[in-house]
DSSP file (Angstrom, degrees, kcal/mol; ACC not computed):
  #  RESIDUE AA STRUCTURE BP1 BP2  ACC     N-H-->O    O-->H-N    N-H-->O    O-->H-N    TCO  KAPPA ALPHA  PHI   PSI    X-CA   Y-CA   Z-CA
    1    1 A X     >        0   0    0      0, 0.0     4,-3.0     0, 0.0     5,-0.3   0.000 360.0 360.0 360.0 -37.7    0.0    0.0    0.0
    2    2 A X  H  >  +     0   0    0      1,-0.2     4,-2.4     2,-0.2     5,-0.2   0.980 360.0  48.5 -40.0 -55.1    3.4    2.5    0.8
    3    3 A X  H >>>S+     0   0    0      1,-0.2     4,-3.4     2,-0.2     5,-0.6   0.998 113.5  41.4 -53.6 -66.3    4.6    1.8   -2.3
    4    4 A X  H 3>5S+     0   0    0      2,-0.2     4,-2.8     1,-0.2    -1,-0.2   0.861 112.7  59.9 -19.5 -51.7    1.1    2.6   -4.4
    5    5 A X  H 3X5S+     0   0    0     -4,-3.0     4,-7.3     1,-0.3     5,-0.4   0.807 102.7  47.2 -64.3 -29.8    0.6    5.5   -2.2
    6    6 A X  H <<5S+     0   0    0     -4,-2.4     4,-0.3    -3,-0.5    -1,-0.3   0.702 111.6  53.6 -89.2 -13.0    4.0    7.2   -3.2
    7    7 A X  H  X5S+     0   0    0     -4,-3.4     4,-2.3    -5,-0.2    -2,-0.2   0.785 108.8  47.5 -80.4 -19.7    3.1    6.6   -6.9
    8    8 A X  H  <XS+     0   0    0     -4,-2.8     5,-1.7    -5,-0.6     6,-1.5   0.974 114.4  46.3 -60.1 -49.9    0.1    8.2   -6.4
    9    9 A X  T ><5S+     0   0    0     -4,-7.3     3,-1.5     4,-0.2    -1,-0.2   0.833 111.2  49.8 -14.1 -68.4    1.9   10.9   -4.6
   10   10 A X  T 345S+     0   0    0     -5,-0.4    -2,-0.2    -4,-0.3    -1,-0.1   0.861 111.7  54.3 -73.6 -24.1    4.5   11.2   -7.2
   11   11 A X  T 3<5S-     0   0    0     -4,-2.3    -1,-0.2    -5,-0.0    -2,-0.2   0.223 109.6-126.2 -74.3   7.3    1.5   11.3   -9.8
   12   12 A X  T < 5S+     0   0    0     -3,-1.5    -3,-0.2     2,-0.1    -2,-0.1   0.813  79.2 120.3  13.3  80.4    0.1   14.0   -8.1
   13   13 A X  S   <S+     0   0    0     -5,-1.7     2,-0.4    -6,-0.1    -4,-0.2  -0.023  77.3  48.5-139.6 -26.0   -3.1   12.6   -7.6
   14   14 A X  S    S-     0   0    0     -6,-1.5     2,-0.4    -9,-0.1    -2,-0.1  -0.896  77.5-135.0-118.7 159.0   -2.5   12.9   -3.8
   15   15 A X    >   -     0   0    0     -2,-0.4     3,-2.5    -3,-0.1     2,-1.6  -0.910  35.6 -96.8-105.4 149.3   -1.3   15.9   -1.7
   16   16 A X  T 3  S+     0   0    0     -2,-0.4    41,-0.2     1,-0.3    42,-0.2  -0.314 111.5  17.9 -41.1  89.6    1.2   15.7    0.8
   17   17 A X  T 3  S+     0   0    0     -2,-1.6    -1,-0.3    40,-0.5    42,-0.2   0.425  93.1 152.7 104.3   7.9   -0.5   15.4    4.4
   18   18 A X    <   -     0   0    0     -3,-2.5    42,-3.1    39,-0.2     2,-0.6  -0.478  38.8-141.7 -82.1 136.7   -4.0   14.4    2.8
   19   19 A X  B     +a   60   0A   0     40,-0.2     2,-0.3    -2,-0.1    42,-0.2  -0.781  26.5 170.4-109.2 155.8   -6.2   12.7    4.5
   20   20 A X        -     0   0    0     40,-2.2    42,-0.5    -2,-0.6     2,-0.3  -0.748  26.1-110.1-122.7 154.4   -8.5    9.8    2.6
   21   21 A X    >>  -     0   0    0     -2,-0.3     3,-1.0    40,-0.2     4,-0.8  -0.792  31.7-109.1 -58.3 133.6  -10.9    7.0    3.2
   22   22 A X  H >> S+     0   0    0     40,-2.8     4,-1.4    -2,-0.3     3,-1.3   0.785 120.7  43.7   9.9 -90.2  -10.5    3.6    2.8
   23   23 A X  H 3> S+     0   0    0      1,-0.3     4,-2.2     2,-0.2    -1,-0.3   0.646 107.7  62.5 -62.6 -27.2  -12.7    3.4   -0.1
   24   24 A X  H <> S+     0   0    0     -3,-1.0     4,-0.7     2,-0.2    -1,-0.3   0.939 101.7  56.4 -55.0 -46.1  -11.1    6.7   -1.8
   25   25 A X  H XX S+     0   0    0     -3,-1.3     4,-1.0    -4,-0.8     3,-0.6   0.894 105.6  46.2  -9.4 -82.4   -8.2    5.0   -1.9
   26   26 A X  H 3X S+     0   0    0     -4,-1.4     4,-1.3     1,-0.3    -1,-0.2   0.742 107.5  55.9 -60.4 -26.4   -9.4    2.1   -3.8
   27   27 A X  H 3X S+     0   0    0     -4,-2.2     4,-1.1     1,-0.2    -1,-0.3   0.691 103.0  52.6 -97.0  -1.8  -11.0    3.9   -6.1
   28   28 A X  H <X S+     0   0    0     -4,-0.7     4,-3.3    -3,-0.6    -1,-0.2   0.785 112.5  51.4 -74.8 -31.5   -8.0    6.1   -7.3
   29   29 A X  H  < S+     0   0    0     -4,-1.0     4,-0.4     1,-0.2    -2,-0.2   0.754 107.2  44.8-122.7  35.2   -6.4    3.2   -7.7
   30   30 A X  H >< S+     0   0    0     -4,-1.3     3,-0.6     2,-0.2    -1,-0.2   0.821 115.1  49.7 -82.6 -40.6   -8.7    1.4   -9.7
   31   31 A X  H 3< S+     0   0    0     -4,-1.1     3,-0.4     1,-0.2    -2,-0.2   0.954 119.8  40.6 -64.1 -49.1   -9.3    4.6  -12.0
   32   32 A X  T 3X S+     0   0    0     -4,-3.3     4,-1.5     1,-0.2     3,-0.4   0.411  79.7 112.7-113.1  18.9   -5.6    4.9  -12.3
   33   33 A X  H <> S+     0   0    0     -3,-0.6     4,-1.7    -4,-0.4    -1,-0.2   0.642  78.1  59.1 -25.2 -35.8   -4.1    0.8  -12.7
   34   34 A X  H  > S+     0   0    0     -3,-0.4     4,-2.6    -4,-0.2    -1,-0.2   0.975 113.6  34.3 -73.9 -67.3   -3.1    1.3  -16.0
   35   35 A X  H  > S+     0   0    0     -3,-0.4     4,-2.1     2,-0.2    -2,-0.2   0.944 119.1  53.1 -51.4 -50.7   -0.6    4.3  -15.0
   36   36 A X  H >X S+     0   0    0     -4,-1.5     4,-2.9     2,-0.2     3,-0.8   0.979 105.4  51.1 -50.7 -60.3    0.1    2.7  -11.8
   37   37 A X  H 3< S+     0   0    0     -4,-1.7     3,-0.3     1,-0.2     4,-0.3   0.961 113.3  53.9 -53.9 -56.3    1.2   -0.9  -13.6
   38   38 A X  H 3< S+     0   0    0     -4,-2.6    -1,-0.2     1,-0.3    -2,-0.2   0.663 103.3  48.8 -82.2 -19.3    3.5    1.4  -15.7
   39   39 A X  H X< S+     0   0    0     -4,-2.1     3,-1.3    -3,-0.8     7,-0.4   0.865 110.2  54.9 -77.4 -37.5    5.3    3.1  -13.2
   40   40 A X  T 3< S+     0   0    0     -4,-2.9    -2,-0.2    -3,-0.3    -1,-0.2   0.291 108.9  38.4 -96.2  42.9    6.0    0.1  -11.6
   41   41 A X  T 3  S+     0   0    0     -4,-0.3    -1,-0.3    -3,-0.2    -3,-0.1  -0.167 104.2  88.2-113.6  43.4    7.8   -2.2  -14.5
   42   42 A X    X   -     0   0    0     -3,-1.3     3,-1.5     1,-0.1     2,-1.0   0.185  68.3-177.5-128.3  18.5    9.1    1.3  -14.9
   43   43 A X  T 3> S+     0   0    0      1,-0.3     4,-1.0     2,-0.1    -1,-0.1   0.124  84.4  44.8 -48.2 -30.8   12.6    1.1  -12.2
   44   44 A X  T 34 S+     0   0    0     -2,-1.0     4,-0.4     2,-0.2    -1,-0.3   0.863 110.4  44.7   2.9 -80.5   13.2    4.8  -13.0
   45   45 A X  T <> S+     0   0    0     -3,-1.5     4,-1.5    -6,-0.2    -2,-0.1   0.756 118.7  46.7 -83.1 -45.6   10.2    6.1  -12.7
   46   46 A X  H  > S+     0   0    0     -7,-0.4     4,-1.6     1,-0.2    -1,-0.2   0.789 110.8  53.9 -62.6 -25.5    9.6    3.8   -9.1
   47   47 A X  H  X S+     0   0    0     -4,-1.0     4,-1.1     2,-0.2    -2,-0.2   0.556 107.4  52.5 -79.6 -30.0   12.9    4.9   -8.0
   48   48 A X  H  > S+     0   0    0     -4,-0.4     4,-1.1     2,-0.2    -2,-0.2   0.722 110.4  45.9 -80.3 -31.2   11.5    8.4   -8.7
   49   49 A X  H  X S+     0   0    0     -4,-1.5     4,-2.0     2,-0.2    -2,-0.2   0.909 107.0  50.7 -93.6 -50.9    8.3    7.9   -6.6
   50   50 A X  H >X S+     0   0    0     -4,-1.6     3,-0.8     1,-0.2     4,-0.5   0.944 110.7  56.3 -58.0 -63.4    9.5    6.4   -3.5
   51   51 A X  H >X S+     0   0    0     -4,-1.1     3,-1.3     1,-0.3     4,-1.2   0.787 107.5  50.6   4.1 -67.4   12.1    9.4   -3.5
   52   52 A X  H 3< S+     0   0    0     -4,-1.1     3,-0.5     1,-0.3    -1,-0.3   0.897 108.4  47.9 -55.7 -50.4    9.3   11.8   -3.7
   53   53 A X  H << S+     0   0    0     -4,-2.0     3,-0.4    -3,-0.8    -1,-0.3   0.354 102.3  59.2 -92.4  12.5    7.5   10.6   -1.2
   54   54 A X  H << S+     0   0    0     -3,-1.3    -1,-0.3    -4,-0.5    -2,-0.2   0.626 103.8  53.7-102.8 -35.0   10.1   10.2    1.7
   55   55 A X  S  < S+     0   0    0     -4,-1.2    -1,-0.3    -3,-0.5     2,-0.3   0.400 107.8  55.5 -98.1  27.1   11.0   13.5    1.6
   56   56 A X  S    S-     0   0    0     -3,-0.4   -39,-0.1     0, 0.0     0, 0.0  -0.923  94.6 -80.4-143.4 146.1    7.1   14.9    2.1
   57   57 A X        -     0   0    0     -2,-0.3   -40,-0.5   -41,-0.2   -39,-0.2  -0.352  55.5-113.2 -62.2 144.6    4.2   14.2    4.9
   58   58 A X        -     0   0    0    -42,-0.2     2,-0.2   -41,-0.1    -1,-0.1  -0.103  20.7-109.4 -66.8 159.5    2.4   11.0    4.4
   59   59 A X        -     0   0    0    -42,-0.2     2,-0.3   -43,-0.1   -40,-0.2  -0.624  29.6-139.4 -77.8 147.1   -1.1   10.4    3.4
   60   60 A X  B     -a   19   0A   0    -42,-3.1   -40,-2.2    -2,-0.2     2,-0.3  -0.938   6.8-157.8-112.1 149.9   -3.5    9.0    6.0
   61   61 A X        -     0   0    0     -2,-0.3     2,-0.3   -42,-0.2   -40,-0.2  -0.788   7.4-164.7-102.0 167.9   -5.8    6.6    5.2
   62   62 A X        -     0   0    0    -42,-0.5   -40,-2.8    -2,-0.3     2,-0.7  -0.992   9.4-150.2-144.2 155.2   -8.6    6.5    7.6
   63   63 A X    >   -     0   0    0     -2,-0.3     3,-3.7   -42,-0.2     4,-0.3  -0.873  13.1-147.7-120.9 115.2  -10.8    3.4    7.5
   64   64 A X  T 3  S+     0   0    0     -2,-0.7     3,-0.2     1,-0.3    -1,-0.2   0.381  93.0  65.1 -46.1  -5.3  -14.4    4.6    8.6
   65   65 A X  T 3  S+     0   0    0      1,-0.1    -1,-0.3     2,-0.1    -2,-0.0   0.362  99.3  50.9-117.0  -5.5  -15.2    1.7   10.1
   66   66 A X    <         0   0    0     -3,-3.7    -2,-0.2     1,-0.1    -1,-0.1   0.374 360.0 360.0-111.3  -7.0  -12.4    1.9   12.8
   67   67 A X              0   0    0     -4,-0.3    -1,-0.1    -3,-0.2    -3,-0.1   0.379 360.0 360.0 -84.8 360.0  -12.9    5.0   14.2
């Protein structure tokens, strides 16, 4: 889920400190699999996202059901 989240990040599709739902989640990264699958066969491009996202505040997920 780390990984995903820092291409999503690096895709800007997230902001830095945002927080999400569970189900938000899933559905970014069902809309964006095709982009996702390609950053990671991509080792560049992966190398490039985990990068990004180490040096910026995480996303939270928060799972509504837990709260």
């Amino acid at each position: 889920m780390e990984f995903i989240l820092a291409i999503l990040l690096w895709m800007g599709l997230l902001s830095p400190g945002q927080q999400i739902t569970k189900s938000q989640y899933t559905q970014l990264v069902e809309l964006n699999s095709t982009a996702i699958q390609q950053v990671t066969s991509d080792t560049l491009a992966s190398q490039q996202a985990v990068t990004g996202s180490t040096q910026s505040p995480q996303v939270v997920i928060i799972d509504p059901l837990f709260q």
